[in-house]
N, C-alpha and C positions, 0 to 999 in steps of 0.2 A: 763649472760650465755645464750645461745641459748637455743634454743628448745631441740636440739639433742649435742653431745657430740663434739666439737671440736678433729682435731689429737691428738694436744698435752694434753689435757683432757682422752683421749684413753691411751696416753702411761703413764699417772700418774697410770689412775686408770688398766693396764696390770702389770705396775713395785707394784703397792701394793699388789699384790697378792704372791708378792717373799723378802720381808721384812726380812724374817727370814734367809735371805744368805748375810746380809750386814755384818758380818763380816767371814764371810766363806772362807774358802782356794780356797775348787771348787762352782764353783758357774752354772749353770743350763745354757744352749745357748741361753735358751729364753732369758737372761736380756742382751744378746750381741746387736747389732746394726741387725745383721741379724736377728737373733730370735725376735725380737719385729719388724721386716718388717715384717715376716711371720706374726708373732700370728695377728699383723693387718691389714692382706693382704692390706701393700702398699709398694710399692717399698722404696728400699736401698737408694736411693738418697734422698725421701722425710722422710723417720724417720730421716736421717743423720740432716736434716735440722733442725727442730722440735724437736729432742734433743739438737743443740745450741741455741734453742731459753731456752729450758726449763734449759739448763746448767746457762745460762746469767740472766735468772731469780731465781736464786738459788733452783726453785724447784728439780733438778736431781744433780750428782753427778758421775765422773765417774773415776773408775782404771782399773788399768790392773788386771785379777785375770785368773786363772787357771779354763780351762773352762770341764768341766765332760766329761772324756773319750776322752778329746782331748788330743792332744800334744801340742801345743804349747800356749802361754797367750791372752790374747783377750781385749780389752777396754771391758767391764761389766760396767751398769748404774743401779745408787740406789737413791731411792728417798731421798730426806735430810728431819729435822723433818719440815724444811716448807713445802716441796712436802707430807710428812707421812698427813700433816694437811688437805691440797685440797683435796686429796682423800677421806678424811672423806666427807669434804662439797659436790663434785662430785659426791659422794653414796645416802648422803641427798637428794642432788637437785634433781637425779634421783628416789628417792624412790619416793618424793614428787609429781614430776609429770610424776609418771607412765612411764616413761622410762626403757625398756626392756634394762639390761646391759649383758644378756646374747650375744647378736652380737658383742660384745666389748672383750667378753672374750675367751682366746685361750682354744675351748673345749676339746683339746686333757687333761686340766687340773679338767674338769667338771665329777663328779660324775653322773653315768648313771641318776636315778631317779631325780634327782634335775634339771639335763641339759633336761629333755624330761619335766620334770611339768612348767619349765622358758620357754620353746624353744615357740614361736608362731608358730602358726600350720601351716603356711607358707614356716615353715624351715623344718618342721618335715620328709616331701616325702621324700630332698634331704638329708638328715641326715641320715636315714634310707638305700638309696640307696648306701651310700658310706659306711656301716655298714655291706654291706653283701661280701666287699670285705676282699679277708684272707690277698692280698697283694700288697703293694703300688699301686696306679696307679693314671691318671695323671687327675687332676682336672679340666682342660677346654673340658674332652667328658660331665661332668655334667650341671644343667643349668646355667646363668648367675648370679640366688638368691645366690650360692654356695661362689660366691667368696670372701662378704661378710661375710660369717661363717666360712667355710672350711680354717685352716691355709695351707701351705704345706711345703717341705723342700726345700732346694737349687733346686732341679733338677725339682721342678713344681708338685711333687707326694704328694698326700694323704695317710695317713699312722694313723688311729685313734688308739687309745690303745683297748685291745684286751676286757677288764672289760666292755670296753664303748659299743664296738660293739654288744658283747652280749646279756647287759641289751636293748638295744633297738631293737634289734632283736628280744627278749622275746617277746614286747610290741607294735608290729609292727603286722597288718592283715596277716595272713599266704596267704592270694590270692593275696596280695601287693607285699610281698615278692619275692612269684615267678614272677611276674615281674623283680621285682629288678634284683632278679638271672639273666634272661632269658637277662638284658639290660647289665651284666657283660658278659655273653654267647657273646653278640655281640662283646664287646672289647675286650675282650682277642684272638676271632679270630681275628680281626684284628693284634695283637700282637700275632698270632699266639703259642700262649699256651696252647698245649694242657691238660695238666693238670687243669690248672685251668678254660677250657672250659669245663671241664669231671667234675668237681667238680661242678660248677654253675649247668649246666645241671642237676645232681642227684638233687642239691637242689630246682631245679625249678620244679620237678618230670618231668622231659622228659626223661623219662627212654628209649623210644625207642630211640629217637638221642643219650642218653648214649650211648648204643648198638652200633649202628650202629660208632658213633666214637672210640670204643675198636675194635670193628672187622674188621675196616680198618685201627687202626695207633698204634694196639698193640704192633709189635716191636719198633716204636720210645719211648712208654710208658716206654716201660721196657729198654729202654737204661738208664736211671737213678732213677731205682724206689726208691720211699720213703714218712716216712708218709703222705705225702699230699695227693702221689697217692693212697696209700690205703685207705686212710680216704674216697677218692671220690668212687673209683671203690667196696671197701664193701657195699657200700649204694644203688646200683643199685638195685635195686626189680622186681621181675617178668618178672626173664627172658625168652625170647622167643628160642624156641628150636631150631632156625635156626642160633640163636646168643651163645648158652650157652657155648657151647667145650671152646668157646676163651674168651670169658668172665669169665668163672669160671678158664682157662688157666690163665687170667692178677690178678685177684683176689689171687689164690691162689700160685702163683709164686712173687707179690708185697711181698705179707707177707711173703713168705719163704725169702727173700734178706733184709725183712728190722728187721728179729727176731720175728716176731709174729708166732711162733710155732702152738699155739694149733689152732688161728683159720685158717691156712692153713692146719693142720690134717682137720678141718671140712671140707672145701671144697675139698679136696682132696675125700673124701669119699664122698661126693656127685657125684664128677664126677666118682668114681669108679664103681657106683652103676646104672650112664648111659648105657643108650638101644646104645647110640654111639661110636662106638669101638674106636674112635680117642680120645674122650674124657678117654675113660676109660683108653688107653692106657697113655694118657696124667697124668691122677692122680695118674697112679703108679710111673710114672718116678719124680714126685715132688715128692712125698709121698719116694721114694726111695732115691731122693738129700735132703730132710729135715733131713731124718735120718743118711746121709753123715755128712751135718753141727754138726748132734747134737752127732755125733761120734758113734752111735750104726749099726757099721756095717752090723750086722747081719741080724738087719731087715731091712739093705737097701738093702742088698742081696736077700731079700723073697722077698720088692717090686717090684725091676726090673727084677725077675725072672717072676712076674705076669704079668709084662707091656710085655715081650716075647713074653706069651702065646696067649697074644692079635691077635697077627699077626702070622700063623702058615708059612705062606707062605712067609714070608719077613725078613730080618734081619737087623735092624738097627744098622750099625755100633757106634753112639754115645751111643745106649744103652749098645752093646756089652762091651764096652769101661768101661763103668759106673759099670757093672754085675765084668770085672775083676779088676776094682782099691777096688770095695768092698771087692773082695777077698781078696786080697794082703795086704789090711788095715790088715787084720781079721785074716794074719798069714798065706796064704794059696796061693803057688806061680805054686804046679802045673795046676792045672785048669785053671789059668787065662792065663798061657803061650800057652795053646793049645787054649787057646778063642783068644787070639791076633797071633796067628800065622796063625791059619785058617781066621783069618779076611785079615790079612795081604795077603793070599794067592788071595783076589781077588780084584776087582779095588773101591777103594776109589774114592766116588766125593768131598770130602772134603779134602783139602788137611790138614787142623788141625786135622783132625781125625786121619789121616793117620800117621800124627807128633805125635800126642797123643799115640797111640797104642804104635810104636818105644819107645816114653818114657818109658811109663810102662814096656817095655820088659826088658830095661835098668835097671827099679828099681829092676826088678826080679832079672835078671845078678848080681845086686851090691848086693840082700839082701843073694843070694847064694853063692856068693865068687867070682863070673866068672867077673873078673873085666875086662879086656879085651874085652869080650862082652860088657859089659856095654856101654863102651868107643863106639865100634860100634854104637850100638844102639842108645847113643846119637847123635853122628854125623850123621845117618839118619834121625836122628827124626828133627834137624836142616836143617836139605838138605830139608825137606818135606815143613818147614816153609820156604825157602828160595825161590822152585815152586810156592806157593802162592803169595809171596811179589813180585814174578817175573809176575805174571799175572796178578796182580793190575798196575804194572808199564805199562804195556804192552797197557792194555783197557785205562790207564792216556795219555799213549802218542797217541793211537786210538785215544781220543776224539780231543786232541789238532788238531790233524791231517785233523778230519773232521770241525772242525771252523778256520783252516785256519792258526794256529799258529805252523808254522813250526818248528822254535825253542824247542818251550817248547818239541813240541812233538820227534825232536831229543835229549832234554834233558834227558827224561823219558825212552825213548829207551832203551840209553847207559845205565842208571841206568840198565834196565833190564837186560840187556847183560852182566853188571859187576857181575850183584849178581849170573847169570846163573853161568858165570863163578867161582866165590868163592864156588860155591856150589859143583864143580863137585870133584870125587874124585880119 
């Protein structure tokens, strides 16, 4: 036996670690043909190989078995009691002479403490730095020591169990860390995510690049907020008052979309208690939609009746809009029909807005009996969304037009023109 552990010596002593699924219905993807490429980062052709040596030599054993959470069955290999045997002698030889079999083994299966007091301190940086990711990524941006340790899945991704990441995270220099964070900051920009660039960055403490990334790509943020995002954007600390309106806006707008109530009431009141009227204005119109989600009317009525008073001079039709569906919730259909008819009397820039008000006059119509009206109402309030889908068509075929694509751009046209047409009445 050599110095160091031959493949086939690797895939005895990977497959003894799963002993306890030889006679198992589902059996685990590691004891597949792929899963034991992975756990010993070498390619499909050469385990393939190295399993018929180890088959010929009656150390291995292999069926078809039903592999976890898959569909369909899979060749699975199990050591036989001659293979159960090497492995003992493999463990020996190695204890014997100080052979590290931690490198041998698929860590995703290693227990934090035991994998970080075995790991040579060689491994530790890269271990560490693939530790602070929340999710998958691809194992040749790390160093070449990695490929040796790091399993990964079909697509080339790292993916540690979440127990493991933690413990060594614990146990890791917090000034290392922020490195680590700040070397995921880079790859994720390059894979352009920004969530998970906004979450490294908090963890690296660059709270001002936080900032300055929430106050430039807040609405891509909130196109699908959720907890990762708020995991990252609650963690921002000391924020700069050129930054706050929007950041306390991404903050307390995450949490009101993903059900964390009470700490969106907190930042709402923070920003309600701002010297800036935009802000203030901003944390009643949450503070008033929280209270929408959580069905108490009444006080969404008092918030956005506050978020108003913000602006003595101005009228925001969305909030307009918001002030009378509270009503109408809450049983109460004259007030809101003189808030949507005066709004109605003057020019909307939003063509949704414009659809929305119509709506609710409709629901008034329908909750009073004026069914007829109703019927109006709606057919406007679709005519309204119909200007809009006709303006997007419009600027789609603009664009084609100025790169040259004549086509598409008489495609989008006519679209335009059909729908002007369906809409008219």
């Amino acid at each position: 036996m050599a110095a160091s552990l031959t493949v086939g010596e690797r895939i005895i002593f990977h497959l003894s670690q799963y002993t306890k699924y030889h006679d198992s219905y589902d059996v685990p993807i590691d004891i597949s043909q792929d899963g034991i490429a992975a756990a010993l980062r070498i390619s499909r052709a050469h385990a393939a190989l190295e399993l018929k040596k180890l088959k010929d030599s009656k150390d291995v054993t292999e069926r078809l078995s039903h592999i976890k959470k898959g569909r369909t069955k899979r060749k699975a290999y199990f050591l036989t009691p001659q293979g159960e045997k090497k492995a003992k002698e493999i463990m020996q030889y190695a204890d014997l002479n100080a052979i590290d079999l931690t490198p041998f083994q698929d860590i995703r299966k290693c227990k934090g403490p035991e994998l970080w007091e075995a790991l040579d301190d060689k491994f530790k940086p890269v271990v560490a730095m693939s530790c602070v990711f929340r999710k998958p990524f691809r194992r040749e941006v790390l160093p070449d020591i990695a490929t040796s340790l790091l399993p990964v899945d079909e697509r080339g991704m790292v993916d540690l169990p979440q127990e493991l990441k933690e413990y060594v995270v614990s146990v890791t220099d917090p000034e290392k860390l922020k490195d680590y964070h700040s070397f995921a900051v880079d790859y994720w920009l390059h894979w352009d995510d920004l969530k998970e660039v906004l979450y490294h960055l908090v963890c690296a403490k660059r709270f001002a690049d936080a900032e300055i990334l929430v106050f430039h790509h807040a609405k891509e943020l909130l196109i699908s907020p959720d907890e990762d995002l708020l995991e990252a954007v609650s963690n921002i600390r000391d924020v700069t008052k050129g930054y706050s309106g929007l950041v306390h806006y991404v903050q307390a707008e995450t949490a009101r979309r993903v059900g964390k109530h009470e700490y969106c009431l907190i930042v709402t009141k923070c920003m309600e208690a701002s010297s800036i009227p935009s802000e203030r204005f901003d944390g009643y119109m949450i503070e008033g939609l929280l209270n929408m989600d959580k069905k108490e009317y009444a006080l969404a009525y008092r918030a956005f009746i506050r978020a108003r008073g913000v602006y003595d001079d101005h009228i925001n039709t969305a909030l307009e809009c918001h002030i009378a569906e509270s009503l109408i919730r809450n049983g109460d259909y004259h007030e809101p029909r003189e808030i949507l008819e005066r709004l109605l009397s003057r020019r909307f820039e939003e063509p949704e807005e414009e659809a929305r008000a119509y709506y609710l006059l409709g629901v008034i119509a329908l909750k009073t009996g004026e069914d007829d009206e109703a019927l109006r109402m709606f057919a406007l309030s679709r005519n309204a969304m119909n200007t809009k889908q006709t303006e997007l068509y419009n600027k789609i075929s603009e664009m084609y037009y100025s790169i040259g694509n004549r086509d598409k751009s008489l495609e989008y046209a006519l679209k335009a023109n059909n729908l002007k047409l369906t809409g008219t009445f």
